[in-house]
N, C-alpha and C positions, 0 to 999 in steps of 0.2 A: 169560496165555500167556507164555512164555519166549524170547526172541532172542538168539540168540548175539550175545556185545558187537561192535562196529564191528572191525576189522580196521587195527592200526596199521600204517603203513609199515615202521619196525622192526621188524614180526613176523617179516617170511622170514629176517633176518638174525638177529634173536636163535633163531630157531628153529635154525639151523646151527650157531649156536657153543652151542648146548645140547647137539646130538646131537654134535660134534667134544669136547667139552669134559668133559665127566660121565657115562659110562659108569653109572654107580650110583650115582646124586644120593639125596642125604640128605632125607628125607621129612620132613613135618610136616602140621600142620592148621590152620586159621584160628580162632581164638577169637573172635573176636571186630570190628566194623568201625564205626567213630567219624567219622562226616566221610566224610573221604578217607584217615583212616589204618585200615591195615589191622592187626591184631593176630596174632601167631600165634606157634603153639611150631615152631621149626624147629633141629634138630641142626647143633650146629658152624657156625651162619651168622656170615658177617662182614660190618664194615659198609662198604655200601657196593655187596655183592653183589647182582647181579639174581640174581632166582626167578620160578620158573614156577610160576604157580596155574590148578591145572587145576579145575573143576565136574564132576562124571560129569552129576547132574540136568538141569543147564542145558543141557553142551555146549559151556560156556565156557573157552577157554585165555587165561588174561593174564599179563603180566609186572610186576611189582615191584621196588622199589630199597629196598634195608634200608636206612632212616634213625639206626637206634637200636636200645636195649635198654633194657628196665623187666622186673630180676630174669631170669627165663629168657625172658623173653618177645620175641621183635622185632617191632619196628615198620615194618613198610612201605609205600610210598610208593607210589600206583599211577603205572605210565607212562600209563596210558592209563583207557575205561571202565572201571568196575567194577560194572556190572549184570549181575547172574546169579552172582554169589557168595554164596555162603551159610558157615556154619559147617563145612559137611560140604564145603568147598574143599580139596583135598589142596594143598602149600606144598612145590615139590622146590628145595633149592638148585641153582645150575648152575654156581658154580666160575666165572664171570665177571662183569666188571665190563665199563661201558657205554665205549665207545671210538666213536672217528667216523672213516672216510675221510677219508686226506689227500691231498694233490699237484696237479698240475698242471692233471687235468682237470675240477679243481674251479672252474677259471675258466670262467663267463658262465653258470654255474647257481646255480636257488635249493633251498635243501634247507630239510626240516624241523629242529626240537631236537635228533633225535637223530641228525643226518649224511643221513639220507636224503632222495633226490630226488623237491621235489613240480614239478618241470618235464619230467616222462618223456612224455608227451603229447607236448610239441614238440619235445625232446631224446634223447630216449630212455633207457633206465638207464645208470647207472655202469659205466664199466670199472673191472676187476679194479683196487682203490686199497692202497698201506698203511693201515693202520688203527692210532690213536692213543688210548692211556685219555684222556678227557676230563678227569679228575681230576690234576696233575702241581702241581710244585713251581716256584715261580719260580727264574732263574738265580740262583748264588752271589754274592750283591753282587763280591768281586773278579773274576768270569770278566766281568762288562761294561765295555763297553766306556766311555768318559767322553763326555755329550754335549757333542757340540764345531761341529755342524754343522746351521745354520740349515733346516728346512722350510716354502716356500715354497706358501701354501694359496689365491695368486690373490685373495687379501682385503685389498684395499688396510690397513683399518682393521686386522685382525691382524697383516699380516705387517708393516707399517710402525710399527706402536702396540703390539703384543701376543706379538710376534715367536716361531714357534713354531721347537723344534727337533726331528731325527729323534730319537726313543727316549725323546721328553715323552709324558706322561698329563697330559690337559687336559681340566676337567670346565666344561658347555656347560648353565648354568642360566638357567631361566627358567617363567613362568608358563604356560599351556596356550594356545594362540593367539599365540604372540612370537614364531615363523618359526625355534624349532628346525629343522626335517626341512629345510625349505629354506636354510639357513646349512649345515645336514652334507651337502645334495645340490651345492652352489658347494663345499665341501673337497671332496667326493669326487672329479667333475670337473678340477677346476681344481689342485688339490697338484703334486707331484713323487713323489708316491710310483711303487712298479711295480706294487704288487699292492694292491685294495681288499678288504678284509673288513667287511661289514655285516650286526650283530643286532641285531633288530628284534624283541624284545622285550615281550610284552603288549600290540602294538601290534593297532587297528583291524582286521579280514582285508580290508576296501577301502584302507585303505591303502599295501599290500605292492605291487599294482599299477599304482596311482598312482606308488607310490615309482621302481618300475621305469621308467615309462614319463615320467615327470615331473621326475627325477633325475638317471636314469641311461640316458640315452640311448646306442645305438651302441656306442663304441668302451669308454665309461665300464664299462658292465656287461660287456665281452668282459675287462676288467683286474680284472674283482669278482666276492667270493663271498659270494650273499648267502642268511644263516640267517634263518630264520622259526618264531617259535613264540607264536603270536597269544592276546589274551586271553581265548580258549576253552578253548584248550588244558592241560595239566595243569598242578601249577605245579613238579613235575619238570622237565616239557617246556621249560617257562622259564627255571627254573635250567640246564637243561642247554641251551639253544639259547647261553646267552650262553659258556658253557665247549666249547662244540661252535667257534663262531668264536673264540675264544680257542686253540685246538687246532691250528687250520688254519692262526691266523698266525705261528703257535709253527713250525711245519712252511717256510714260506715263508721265515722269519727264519733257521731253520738252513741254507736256501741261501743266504744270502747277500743277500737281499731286503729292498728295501725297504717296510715294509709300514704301512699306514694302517688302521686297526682302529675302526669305528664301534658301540659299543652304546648302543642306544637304547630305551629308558633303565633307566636303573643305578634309578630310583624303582619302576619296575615289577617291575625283578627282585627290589630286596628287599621287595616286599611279597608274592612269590611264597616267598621263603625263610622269609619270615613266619609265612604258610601253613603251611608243613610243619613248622618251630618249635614253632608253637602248638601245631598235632596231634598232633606227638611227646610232648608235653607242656613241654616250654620255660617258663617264668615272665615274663608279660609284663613287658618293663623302659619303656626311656622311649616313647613313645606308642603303646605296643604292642608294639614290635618286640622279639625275644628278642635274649639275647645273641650266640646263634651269625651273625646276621645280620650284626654288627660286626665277627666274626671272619671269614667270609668272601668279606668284600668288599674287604678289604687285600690277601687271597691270591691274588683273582683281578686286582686293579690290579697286583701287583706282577710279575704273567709278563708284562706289555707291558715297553716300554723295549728299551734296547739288549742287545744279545746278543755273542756271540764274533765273526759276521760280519755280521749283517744286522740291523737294528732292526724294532720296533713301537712308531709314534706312534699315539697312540689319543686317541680323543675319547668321552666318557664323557656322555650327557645326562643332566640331574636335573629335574624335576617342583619346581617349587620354589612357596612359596605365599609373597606379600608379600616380604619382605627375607631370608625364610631360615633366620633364626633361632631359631626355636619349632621348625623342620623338621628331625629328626637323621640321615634320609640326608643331606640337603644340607651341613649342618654338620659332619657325620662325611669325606662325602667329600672334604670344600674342604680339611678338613685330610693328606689322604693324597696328594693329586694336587698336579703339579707347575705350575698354574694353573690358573684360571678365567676364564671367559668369559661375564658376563651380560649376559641378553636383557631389555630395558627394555620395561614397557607401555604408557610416555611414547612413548616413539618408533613404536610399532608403532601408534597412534593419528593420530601424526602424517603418517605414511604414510615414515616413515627405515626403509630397509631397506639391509642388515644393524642391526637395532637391539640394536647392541651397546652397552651404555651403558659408555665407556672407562675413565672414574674407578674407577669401582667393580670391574676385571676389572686382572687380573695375569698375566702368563707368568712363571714363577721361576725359569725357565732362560735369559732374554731375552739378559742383560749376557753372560752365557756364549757366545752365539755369532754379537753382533754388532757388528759395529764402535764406536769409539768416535764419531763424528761422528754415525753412527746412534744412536746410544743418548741424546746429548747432544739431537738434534732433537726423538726421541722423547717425550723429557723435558720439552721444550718445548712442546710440542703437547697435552700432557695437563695442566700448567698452565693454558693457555688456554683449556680444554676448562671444566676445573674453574671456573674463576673466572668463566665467562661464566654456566656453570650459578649461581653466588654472584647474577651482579646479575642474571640475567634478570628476575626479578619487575619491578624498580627499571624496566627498558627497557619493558617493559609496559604500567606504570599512567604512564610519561614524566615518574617522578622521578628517572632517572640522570643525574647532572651530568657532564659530562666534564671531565678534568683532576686530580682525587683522585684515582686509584689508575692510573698508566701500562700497569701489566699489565690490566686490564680494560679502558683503553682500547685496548691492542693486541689484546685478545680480542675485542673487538667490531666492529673495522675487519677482523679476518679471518675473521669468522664465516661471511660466504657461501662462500671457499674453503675454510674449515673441514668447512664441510656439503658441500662438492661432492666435498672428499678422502672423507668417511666414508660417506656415501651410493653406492651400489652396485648397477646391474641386474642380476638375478640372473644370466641369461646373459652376462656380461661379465666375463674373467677382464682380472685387473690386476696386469701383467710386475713380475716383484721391483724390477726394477733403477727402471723408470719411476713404481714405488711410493715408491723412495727418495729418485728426484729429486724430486717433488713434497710430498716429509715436509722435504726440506731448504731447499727453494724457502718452503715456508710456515713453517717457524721462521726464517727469515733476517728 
């Protein structure tokens, strides 16, 4: 027996810009369906376009994203189900490309991948929004502005060690259980930014919840907009959830705003662009992943940053296994982003939360826009850091002699302050200014 496919939220909306848009859409038929990739001859398509695949049989209407071309043939990318398509699928182009709602009253709503709203139950729908292609180009390196001005994220350990600035790309790695979600839910809270943008990515569907209600409590979610396109969902859905919030803060940023950009995580989206790589046909390169995955994950880091009036600081999460290195989103992204920030499974054991392990994490904009007195403490604090971690073993089994090395003896005599700076209750934000007095109190 035959059931019409599920009903995407983007249906009403692509169905209007179908009837607005294509008067006399260019017809085709389905050849053929591999996976999730759909095969078909379609006249004049471009990549990138959605199409409408209707069934007579079934009864089925669905939408598609042309990925590709092999000879006359295109390849597309279902948004959604694709049960009840057969060969005998008619393929009309429609003259558009996917765009999402932007503006104002997109704060203290969650929407799906492709912009629309799954909180109408207690919000109700969308008013009348602009609407943005999802697909855009980052600004001209000279139309930006020069980061110059320190971003304050209430992390003692960052903002005093790690020092972020507005219009950084900061990527937040670490293994599965290291208190990512809760390290990005103390930034979200706790920052200076005005506006929060949050994608959530392949994540959990109980987590989206949790995240809301665990996070972003209150005033936090009336200042954020957050995108959802969970690991059920297509891997369209996913690629476009995280270009869907990338869209909106692009929007936020042309007024003049300041904007804090969370996706979470950059490991699940490219293994969603993987997906559609492969099934386009793609060549696996290094542990799978094609090449188009390398190419646009620079495109989409490089629309955050500073703008003409208003910035995107962004926090970027990676899935990371051991040290990192065998891993080449992790290694690919460390190199595009303008620091890192790793989460240790030493300290998340030990019960050190924020378990950022400091030696090992960089901000590359730091010296740029912080004082020198700060930057000289700072400096100081991660020697100490470093060298305690050198003798700890030696303090353990109680063969550390003291008087050999003066810097480990100063590392060790301020160990407990050390841990009392870097250790953090999640609910407890920590004022820039009383961050610095306590970074320059313990290097003195």
């Amino acid at each position: 027996m035959l059931h019409e496919a599920p009903r995407l939220d983007i249906v009403p909306r692509l169905h209007d810009a179908v009837a607005s848009a294509n008067t006399r859409p260019l017809k085709g038929r389905v050849k053929r369906i591999v996976g999730t990739m759909i095969h078909a001859m379609v006249p004049n398509a471009r990549l990138g376009e959605v199409c409408t695949l209707r069934d007579i049989a079934s009864g089925v209407t669905s939408y598609a994203e042309i990925v590709g071309f092999d000879d006359m043939v295109a390849m597309l990318s279902p948004l959604g189900p694709i049960q009840g398509l057969s060969t005998a699928t008619e393929v009309s182009t429609t003259g558009r490309f996917l765009e999402t709602p932007v503006g104002e009253a997109l704060l203290g709503r969650v929407l799906d991948g492709f912009g629309e709203p799954l909180d109408t139950d207690a919000k109700g729908p969308l008013p009348a929004l602009d609407a943005k292609p999802l697909e855009a180009l980052a600004p001209p390196a000279l139309s930006r502005r020069v980061i110059d001005r320190p971003l304050s994220v209430g992390i003692r350990s960052i903002d005093g060690l790690l020092t972020c600035a507005e219009g950084q790309r900061i990527g937040i790695y670490g293994e599965p259980g290291t208190g990512k979600s809760q390290l990005l839910g103390q930034i979200l809270r706790f920052s200076d930014a005005d506006v929060n943008v949050i994608a959530l990515v392949g994540e959990r569907g109980r987590e989206v919840r949790e995240f809301i209600e665990h996070q972003l409590p209150g005033e936090a979610m009336a200042r954020s907009v957050m995108v959802v396109a969970t690991s059920d969902r297509s891997s369209v859905e996913r690629v476009k959830g995280a270009q869907t919030a990338m869209t909106i803060a692009e929007r936020f940023r042309d007024e003049g705003r300041r904007v804090l950009l969370v996706v979470d995580s950059i490991t699940r989206l490219a293994r969603a662009l993987r997906e559609i790589g492969l099934a386009a046909g793609e060549p696996p390169t290094r542990r799978g992943f094609p090449p188009s995955v390398f190419t646009k994950l620079p495109g989409l880091f490089e629309r955050a940053g500073m703008g003409a009036k208003g910035s995107i600081t962004a926090f970027f999460t990676v899935l990371m296994e051991g040290d990192g290195t065998s891993d080449p989103v992790a290694e690919e992204t460390r190199s595009l982003l303008d620091g890192h920030i790793i989460l240790s499974p030493k300290f998340v054991r030990s019960g050190h939360f924020p378990a950022i392990d400091v030696p090992a994490s960089l901000s590359r904009v730091m010296l740029d826009v912080v004082k020198r007195d700060h930057a000289e403490a700072a400096r100081k604090i991660r020697q100490l850091i470093a060298k305690h971690a050198e003798v700890e073993f030696l303090i353990q089994v109680g063969e550390y002699k003291p008087g050999g090395d003066p810097l480990a003896d100063e590392a060790i005599a301020k160990w407990p302050r050390i841990l009392d700076f870097l250790r953090q209750p999640s609910l407890e934000r920590a004022d820039f200014v009383s961050t610095l007095a306590q970074l320059r109190s313990l290097a003195e």
